[in-house]
C-alpha positions as CSV (number, residue, x, y, z in Angstrom):
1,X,7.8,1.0,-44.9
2,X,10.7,2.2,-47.8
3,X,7.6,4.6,-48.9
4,X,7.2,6.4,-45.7
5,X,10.7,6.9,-45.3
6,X,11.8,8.0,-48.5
7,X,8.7,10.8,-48.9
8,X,9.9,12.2,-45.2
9,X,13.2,11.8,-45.9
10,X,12.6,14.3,-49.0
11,X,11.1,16.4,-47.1
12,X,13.9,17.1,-44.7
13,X,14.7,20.9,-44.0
14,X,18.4,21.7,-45.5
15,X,19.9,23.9,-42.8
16,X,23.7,23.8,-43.4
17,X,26.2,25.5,-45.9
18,X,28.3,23.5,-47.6
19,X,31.9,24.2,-49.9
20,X,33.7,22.5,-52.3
21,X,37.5,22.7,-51.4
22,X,40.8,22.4,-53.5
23,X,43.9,21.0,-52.9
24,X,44.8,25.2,-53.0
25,X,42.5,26.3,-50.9
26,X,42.0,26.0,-47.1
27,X,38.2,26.1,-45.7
28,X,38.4,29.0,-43.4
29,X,35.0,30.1,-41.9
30,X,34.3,33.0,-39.8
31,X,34.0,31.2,-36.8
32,X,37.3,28.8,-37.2
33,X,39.5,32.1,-37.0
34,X,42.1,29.9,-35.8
35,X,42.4,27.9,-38.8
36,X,44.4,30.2,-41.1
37,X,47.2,27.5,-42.8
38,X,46.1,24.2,-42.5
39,X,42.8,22.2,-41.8
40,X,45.1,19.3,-40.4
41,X,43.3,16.8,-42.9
42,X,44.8,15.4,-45.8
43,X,44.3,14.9,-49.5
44,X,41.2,12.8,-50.4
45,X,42.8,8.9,-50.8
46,X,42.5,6.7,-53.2
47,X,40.6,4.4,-51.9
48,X,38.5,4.9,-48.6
49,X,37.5,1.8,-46.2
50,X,33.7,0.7,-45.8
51,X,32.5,0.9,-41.9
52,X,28.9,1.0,-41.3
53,X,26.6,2.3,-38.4
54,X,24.2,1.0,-36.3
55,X,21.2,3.2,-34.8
56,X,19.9,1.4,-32.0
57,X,16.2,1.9,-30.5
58,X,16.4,1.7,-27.1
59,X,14.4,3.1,-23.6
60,X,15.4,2.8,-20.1
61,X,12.0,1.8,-19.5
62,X,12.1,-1.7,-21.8
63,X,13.7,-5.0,-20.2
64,X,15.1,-6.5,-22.9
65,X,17.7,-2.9,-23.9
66,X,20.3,-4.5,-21.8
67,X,20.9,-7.8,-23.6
68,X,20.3,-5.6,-26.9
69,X,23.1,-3.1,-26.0
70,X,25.2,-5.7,-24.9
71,X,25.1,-8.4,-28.0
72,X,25.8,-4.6,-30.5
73,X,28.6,-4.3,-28.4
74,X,29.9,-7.7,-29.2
75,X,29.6,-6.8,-32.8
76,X,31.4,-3.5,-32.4
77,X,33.8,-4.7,-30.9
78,X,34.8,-7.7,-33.2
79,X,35.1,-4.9,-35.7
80,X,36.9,-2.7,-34.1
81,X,37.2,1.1,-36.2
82,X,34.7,-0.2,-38.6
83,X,31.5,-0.6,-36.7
84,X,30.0,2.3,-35.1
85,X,26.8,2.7,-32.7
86,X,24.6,5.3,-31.6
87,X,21.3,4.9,-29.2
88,X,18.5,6.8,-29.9
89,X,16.7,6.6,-27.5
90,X,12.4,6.8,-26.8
91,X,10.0,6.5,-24.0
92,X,12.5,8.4,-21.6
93,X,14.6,11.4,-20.2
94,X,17.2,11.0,-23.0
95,X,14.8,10.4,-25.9
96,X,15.1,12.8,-29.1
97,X,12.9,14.4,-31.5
98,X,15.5,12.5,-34.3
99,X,14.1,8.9,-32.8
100,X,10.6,9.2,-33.4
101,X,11.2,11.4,-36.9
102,X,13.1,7.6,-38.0
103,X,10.7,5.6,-36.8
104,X,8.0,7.0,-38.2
105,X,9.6,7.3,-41.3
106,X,9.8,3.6,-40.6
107,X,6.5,3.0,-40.7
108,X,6.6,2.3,-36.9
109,X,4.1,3.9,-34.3
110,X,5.7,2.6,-31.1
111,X,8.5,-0.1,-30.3
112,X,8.1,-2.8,-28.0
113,X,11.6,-4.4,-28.0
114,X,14.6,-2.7,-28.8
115,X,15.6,-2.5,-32.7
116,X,18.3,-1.1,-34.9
117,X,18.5,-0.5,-38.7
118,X,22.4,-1.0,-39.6
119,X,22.9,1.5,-42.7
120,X,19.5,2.3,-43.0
121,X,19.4,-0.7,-45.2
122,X,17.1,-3.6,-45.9
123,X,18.3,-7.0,-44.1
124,X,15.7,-9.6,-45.8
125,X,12.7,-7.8,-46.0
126,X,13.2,-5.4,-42.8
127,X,15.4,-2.1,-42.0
128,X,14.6,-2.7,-38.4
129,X,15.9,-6.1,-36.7
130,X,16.7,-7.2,-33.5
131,X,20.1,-7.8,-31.5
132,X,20.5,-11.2,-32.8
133,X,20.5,-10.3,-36.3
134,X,22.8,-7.3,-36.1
135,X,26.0,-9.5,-36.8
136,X,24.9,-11.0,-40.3
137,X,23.6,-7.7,-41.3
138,X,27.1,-5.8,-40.3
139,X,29.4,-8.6,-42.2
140,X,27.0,-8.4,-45.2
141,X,27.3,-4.2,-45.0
142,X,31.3,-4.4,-44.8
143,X,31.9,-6.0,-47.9
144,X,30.2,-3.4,-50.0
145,X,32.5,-1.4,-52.3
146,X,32.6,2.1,-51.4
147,X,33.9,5.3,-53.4
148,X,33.2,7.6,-50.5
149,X,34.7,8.7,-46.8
150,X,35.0,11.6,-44.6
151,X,37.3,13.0,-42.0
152,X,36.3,15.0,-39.1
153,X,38.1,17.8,-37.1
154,X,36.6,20.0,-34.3
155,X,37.5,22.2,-31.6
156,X,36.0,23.8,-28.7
157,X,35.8,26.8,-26.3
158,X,34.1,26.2,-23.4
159,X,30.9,25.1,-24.3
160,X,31.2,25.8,-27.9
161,X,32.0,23.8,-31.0
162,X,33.2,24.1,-34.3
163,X,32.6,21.3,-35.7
164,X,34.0,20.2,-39.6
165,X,33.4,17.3,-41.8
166,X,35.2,16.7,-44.9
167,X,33.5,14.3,-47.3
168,X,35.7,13.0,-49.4
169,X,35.0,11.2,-53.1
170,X,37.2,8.2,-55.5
171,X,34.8,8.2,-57.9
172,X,32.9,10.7,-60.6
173,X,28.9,11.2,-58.3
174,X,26.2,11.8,-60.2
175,X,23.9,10.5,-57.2
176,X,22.6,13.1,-54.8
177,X,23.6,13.1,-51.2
178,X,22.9,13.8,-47.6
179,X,24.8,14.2,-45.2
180,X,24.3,13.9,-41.3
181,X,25.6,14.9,-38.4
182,X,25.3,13.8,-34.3
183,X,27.3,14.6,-31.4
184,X,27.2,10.9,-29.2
185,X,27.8,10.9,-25.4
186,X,29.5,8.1,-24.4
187,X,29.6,6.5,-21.1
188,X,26.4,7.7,-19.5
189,X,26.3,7.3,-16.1
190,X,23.8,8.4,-13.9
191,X,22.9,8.3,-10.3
192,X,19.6,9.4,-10.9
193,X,16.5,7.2,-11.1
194,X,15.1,8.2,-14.2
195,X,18.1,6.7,-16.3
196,X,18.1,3.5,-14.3
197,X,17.6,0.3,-16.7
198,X,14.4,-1.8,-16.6
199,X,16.0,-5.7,-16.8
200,X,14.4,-8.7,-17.5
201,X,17.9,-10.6,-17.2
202,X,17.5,-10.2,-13.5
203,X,16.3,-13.7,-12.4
204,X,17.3,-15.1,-15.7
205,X,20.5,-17.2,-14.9
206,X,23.6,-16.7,-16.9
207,X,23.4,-13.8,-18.5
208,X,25.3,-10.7,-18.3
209,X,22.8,-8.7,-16.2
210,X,21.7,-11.7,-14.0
211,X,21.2,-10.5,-10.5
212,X,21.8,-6.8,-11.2
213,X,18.9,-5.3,-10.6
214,X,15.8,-4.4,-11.5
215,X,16.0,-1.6,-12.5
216,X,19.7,-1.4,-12.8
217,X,20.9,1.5,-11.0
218,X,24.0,3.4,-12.1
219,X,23.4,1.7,-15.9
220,X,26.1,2.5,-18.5
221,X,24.3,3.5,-21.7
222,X,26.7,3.6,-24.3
223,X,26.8,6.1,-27.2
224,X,23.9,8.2,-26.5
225,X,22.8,10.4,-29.5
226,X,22.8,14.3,-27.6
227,X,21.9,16.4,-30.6
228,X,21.2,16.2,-34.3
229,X,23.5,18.9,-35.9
230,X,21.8,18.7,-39.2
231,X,18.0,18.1,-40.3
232,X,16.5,14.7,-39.8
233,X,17.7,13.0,-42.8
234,X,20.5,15.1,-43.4
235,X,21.6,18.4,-45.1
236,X,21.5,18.4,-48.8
237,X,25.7,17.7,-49.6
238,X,25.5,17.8,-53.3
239,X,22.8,17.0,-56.0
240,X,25.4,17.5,-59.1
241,X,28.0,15.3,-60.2
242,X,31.4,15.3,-57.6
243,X,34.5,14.7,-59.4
244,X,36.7,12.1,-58.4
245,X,39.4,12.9,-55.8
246,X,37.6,16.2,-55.0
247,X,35.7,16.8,-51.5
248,X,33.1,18.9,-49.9
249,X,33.8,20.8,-46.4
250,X,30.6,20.8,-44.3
251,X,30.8,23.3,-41.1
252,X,29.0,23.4,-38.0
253,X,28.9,25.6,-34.8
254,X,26.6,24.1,-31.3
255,X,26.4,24.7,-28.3
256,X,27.5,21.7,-26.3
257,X,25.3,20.7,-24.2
258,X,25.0,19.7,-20.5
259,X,26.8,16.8,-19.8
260,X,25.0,13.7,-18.3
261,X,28.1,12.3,-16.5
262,X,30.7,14.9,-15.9
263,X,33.2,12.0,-17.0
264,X,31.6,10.7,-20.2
265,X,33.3,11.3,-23.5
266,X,31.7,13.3,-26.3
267,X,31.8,12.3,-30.2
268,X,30.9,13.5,-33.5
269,X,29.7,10.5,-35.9
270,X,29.2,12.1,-39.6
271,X,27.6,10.1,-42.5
272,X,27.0,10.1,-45.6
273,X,23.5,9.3,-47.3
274,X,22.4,8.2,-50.6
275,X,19.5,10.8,-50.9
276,X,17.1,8.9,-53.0
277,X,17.2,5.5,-50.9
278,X,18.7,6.8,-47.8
279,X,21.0,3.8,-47.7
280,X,24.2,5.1,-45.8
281,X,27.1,4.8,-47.6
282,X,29.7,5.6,-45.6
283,X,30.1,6.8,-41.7
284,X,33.0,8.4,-39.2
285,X,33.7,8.8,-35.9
286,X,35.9,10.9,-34.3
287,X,36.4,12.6,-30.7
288,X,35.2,16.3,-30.1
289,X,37.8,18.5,-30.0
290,X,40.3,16.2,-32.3
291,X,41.3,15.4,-35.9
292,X,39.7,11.9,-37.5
293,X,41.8,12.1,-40.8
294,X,40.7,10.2,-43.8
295,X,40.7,6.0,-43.0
């Protein structure tokens, strides 16, 4: 499974520019002509705070997404600004190119229960668990020493964004990274059938979904991955040694897309990658159109 995931991952078009800054000098593309003292982010830290990401596998069309989603949000939320989710979702209207890309780097043809890899790393002997392993997995993840973290700042113009991330270093990197890039929509909501919920909960008696329907109409779906800014496994950030306290601006421009519920909330989640094992090593979240300063 690591085998098919690392020679794909390798193979990942690089489709971003990347530039060291200094304390001296401000990143000031082209297109963030507004940006001419400050980027609004600070120095790199000294130390940065470990949070970790969960990608979640998930389809409107499979019963058992709703108890899945539901015990991950139990876990983000007993972690709160530390543990961060995305769905990817497959087998429906809001499934992505990215989803299959990972799980076929995963060794993994077609799903039939919802899954998540937290990090991209190995729990036991498997990157993909289920819902009822996602807790041990994140505690294990959190208590990892990390020399890395990123801010994020963005703005937007109608339906355009400019979109920064500042990856930030404590520690001398001789390791070569990756780094990638989505823009979440968060609190889907859809009157629409094809993004009603299969649920096998219905007639299951104390659960969280019992008697709502099947399929559940008007279904939150919570952090919905929109668009991959960057290639599949990432954009190549650096694959020479990044001095300690220094950091590496990363911009992007999109087109924001259509929302799916003129009231959800759209987010940029940024991490960073060890490019060799593609363990993440580091992730941020931050709201479009805001600053996420270092944390």
């Amino acid at each position: 499974m690591n085998k098919y995931f690392l020679l794909l991952a390798s193979a990942a078009l690089i489709v971003t520019a990347c530039q060291k800054e200094t304390p001296e000098t401000v990143f000031n593309p082209e297109n963030d002509r507004a940006n001419t003292t400050t980027t609004g982010v600070g120095p790199v830290p000294s130390t940065f705070t470990k949070k970790t990401i969960v990608e979640h596998f998930v389809s409107t069309t499979n019963g058992d997404a709703p108890m899945s989603s539901w015990a991950l949000e139990q876990v983000v939320r007993a972690n709160p600004n530390r543990v961060y989710s995305t769905e990817l979702h497959w087998n429906d209207v809001m499934a992505l190119n990215q989803t299959q890309r990972l799980l076929t780097a995963m060794g993994v043809s077609a799903l039939t229960d919802p899954t998540g890899c937290v990090d991209r790393k190995s729990f036991g002997s498997q990157i993909l668990i289920n819902s009822s392993q996602f807790s041990n997995a994140v505690s294990a993840n959190l208590t990892k020493p990390v020399d890395c973290g990123l801010a994020i700042r963005s703005t937007t113009a109608n339906r355009a964004a400019n979109i920064f991330v500042h990856s930030g270093f404590t520690t001398n990197f001789s390791t070569p990274l990756n780094l990638t890039v989505y823009l979440v929509e968060d609190q889907v909501i859809s009157s629409k059938s094809a993004f009603a919920q299969t649920n096998n909960m219905n007639n299951v008696a104390g659960t969280p979904f019992t008697n709502m329907g099947n399929p559940i109409n008007n279904y939150l779906h919570s952090q919905v991955v929109r668009r991959v800014l960057t290639s599949a496994f990432g954009n190549t950030l650096s694959t020479t040694t990044i001095n300690a306290g220094s950091s590496i601006v990363s911009g992007f421009t999109v087109d924001i897309p259509e929302k799916i519920n003129p009231n959800s909330r759209w987010k940029v989640i940024a991490f960073i990658t060890d490019a060799v094992t593609n363990e993440i090593l580091n992730v941020q979240q931050a709201d479009l159109g805001t600053i996420k300063n270092w944390n």
